[in-house]
C-alpha positions as CSV (number, residue, x, y, z in Angstrom):
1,X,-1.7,-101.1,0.7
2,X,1.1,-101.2,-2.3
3,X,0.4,-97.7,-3.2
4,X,0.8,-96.6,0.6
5,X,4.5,-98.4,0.9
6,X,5.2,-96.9,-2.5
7,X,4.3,-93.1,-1.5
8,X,5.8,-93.5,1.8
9,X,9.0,-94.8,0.0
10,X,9.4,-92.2,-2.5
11,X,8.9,-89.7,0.6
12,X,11.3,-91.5,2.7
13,X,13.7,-90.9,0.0
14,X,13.0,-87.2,-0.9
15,X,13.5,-86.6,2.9
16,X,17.1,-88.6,2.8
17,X,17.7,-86.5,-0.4
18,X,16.8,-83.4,0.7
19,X,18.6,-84.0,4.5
20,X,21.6,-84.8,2.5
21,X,21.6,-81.6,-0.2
22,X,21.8,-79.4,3.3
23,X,25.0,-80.3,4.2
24,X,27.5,-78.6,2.2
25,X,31.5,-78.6,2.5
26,X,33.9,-75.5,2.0
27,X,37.5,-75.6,1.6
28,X,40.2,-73.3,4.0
29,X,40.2,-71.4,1.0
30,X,36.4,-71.0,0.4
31,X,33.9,-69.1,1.5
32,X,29.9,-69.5,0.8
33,X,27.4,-66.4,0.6
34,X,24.5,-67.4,1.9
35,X,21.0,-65.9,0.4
36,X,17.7,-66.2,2.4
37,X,14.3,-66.2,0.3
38,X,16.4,-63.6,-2.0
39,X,18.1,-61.8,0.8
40,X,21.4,-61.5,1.9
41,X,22.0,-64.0,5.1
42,X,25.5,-64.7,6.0
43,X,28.7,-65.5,4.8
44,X,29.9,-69.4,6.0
45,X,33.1,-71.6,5.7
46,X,34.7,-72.8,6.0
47,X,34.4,-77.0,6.8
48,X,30.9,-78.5,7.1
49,X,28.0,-76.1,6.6
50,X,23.9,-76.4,6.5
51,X,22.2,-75.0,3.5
52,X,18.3,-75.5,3.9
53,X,17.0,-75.9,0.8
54,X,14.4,-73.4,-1.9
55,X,14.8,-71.3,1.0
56,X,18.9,-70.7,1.1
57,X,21.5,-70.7,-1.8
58,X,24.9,-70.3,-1.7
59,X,27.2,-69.0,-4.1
60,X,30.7,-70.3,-3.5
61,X,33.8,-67.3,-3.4
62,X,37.2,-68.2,-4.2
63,X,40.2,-66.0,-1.4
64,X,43.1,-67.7,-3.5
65,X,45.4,-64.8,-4.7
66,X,44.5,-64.5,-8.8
67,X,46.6,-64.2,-11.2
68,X,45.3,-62.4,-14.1
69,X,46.8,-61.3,-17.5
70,X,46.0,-57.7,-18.7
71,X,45.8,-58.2,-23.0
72,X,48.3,-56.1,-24.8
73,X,46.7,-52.3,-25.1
74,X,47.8,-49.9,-27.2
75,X,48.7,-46.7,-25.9
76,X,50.0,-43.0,-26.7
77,X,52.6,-41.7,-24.4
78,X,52.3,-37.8,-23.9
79,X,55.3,-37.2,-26.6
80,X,52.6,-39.2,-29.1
81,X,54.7,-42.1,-29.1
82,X,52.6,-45.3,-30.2
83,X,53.5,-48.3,-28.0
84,X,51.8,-51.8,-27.1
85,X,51.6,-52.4,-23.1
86,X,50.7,-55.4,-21.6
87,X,50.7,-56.1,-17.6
88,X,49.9,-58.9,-15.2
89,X,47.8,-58.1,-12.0
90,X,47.4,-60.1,-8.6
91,X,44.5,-59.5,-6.6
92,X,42.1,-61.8,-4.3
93,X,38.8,-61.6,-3.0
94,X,39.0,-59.8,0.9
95,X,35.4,-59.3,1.3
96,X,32.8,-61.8,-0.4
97,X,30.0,-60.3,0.4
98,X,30.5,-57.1,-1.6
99,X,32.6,-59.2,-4.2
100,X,28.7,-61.1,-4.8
101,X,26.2,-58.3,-4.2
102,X,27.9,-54.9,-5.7
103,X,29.2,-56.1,-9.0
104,X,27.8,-58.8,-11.2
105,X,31.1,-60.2,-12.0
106,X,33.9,-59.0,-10.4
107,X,36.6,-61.0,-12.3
108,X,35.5,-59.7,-15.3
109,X,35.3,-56.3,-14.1
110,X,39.0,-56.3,-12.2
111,X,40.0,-57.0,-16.2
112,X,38.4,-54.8,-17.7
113,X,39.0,-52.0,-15.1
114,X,43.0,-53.1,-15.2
115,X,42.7,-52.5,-19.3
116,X,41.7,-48.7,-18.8
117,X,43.6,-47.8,-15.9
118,X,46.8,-49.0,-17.9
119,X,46.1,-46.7,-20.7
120,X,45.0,-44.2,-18.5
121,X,48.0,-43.8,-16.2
122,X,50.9,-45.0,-18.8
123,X,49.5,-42.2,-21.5
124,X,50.1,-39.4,-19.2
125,X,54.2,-40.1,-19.0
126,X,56.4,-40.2,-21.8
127,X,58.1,-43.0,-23.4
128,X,61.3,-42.5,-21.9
129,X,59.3,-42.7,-18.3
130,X,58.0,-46.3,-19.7
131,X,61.2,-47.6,-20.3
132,X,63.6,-46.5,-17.1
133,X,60.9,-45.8,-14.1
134,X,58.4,-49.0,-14.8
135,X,58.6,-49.6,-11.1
136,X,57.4,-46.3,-10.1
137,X,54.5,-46.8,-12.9
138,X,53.6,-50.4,-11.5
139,X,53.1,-48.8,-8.1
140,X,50.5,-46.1,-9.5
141,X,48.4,-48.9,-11.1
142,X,48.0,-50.7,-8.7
143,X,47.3,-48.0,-6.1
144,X,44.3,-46.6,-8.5
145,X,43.1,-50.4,-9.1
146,X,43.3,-50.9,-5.4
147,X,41.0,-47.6,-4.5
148,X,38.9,-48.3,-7.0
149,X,38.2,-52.1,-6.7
150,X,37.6,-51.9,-2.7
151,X,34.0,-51.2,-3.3
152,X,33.8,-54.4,-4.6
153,X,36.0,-56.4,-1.7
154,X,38.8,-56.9,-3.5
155,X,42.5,-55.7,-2.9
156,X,44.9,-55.3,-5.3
157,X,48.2,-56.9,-4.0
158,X,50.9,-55.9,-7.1
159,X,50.6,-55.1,-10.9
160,X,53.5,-56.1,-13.2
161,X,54.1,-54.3,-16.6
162,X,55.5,-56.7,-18.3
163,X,56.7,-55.3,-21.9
164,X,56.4,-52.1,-23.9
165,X,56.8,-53.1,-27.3
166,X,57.7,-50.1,-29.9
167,X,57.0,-50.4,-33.6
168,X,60.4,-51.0,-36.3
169,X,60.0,-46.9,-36.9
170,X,60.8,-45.8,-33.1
171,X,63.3,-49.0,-32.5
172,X,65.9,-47.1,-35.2
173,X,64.9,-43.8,-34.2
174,X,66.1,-44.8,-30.7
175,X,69.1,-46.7,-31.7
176,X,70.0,-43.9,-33.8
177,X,69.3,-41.7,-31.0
178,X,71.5,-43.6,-28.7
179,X,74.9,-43.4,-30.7
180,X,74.4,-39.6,-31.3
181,X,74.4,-39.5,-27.8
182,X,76.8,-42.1,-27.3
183,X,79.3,-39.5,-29.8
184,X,78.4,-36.3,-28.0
185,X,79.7,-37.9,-24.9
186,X,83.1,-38.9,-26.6
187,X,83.1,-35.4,-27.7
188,X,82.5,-33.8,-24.4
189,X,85.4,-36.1,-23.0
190,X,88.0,-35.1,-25.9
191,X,87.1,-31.4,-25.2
192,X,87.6,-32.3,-21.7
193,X,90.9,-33.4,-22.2
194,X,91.8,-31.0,-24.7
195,X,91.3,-28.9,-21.8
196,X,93.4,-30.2,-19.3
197,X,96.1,-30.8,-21.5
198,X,96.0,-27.0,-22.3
199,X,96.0,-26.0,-18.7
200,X,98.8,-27.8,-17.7
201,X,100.9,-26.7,-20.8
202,X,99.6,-23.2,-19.8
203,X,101.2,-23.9,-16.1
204,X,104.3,-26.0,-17.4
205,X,104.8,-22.2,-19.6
206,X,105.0,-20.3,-16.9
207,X,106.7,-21.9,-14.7
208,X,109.4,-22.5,-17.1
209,X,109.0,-18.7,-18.0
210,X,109.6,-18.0,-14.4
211,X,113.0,-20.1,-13.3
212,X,116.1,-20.1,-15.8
213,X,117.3,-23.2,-13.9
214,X,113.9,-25.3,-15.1
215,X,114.3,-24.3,-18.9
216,X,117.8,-25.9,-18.6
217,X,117.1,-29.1,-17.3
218,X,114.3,-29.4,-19.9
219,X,116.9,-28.8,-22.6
220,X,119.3,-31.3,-20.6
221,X,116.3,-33.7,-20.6
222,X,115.5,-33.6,-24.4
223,X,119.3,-33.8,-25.3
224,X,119.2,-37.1,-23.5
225,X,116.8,-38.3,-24.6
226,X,117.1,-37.9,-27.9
227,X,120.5,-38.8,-28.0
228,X,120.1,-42.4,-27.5
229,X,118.3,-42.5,-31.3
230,X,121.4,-42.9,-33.4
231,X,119.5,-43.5,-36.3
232,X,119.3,-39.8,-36.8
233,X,121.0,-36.4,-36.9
234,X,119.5,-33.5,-35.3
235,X,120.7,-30.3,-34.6
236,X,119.2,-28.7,-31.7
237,X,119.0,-25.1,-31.2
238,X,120.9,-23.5,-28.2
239,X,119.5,-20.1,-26.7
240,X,122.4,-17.2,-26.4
241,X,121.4,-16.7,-22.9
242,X,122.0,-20.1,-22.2
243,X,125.4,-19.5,-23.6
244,X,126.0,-16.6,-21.8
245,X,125.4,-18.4,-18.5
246,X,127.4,-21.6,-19.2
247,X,130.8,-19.3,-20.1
248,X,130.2,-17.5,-16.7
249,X,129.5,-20.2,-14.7
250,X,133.0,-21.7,-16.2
């Protein structure tokens, strides 16, 4: 009679136990993929599901957006300049099902697929195309990572190159390369207004050349103005012709 109670007890419980382990709750953000004797069932979630047990599992998938760092990878830009790279990638999960069943781990293999595409894509442009069009690079990355990781349900929202690092070698060959160019444009702008200058002396010339009347004001001009320096004698040449003109017009 005892040993009766006692079995009936213990299988009382087990049944409580086992009603209890069928009931399983998933988050808004959750979903569960549900595996029948091996097989692929369903997908579930999320709230309060029923998970029969030894003949279902689940494996819980997260939707959150993740945020994963891409470690720093060294790369050669097509002019052979050595730089370090590192990136940050946002993704989530869009179909659970093939994010479970056709890749073993598909967090791991978002990283490791991020690493080589970054080196891929960054050593085909050269260093000066890292450094001014990093927007235009960020959208190829991610549109490769986004083809390639849909197989496996996931979608590829943004990629982020963060920094391209250069070694102490190619930082003073840039800053040296910066203030030659910084002098050749100073150059460029004196020549420029070396230029000018001549161009307008070239026009002042010939107009001057042209009308008698101009030439004498511009003597007029530079009598006046110099004589308000009394500090100083000067003798200024006069042209006969202007001579000439000045006793006829009196």
């Amino acid at each position: 009679m005892f040993d009766a109670q006692y079995f009936g007890g213990v299988i009382l419980f087990l049944l409580i136990a086992l009603a209890v382990s069928m009931f399983r709750v998933l988050r808004e953000y959750e979903r569960g993929v549900i595996f029948m004797l091996g097989r692929f069932y369903k997908v579930k979630g999320p709230g309060l599901i029923i998970v029969i047990p030894v003949l279902q599992q689940m494996v819980r998938v997260d939707l959150r957006t993740v945020v994963m760092d891409v470690p720093t990878q060294d790369v050669i830009s097509r002019d052979n300049v050595s730089v370090q790279v590192n990136a940050v990638i946002y993704f989530r999960v869009i179909d659970p099902e093939n994010a479970i069943i056709q890749v073993e781990n598909f967090l791991e293999a978002t990283s490791q697929l991020s690493q080589t595409t970054l080196r891929s894509v960054l050593g085909q442009h050269e260093l000066d195309d890292m450094l001014a069009e990093r927007e235009q690079l960020n959208a190829d990355v991610q549109k490769i990572l986004d083809k390639q990781t849909s197989a496996w349900g996931i979608k590829v929202a943004n990629v982020e190159i963060k920094h391209v690092d250069l070694n102490e070698t190619m930082v003073r060959a840039l800053a040296k390369q910066a203030e030659a160019e910084r002098e050749r444009r100073a150059k460029v702008i004196h020549a420029n207004g070396e230029a000018e200058a001549a161009e307008k002396l070239a026009e002042a010339a010939h107009v001057l050349s042209n009308q008698d009347q101009a030439i004498q004001l511009r003597y007029l001009q530079t009598l006046v103005e110099i004589a308000g320096d009394k500090s100083s004698t000067l003798v200024f040449p006069v042209p006969l012709d202007l001579m000439d003109k000045l006793r006829s017009s009196s």
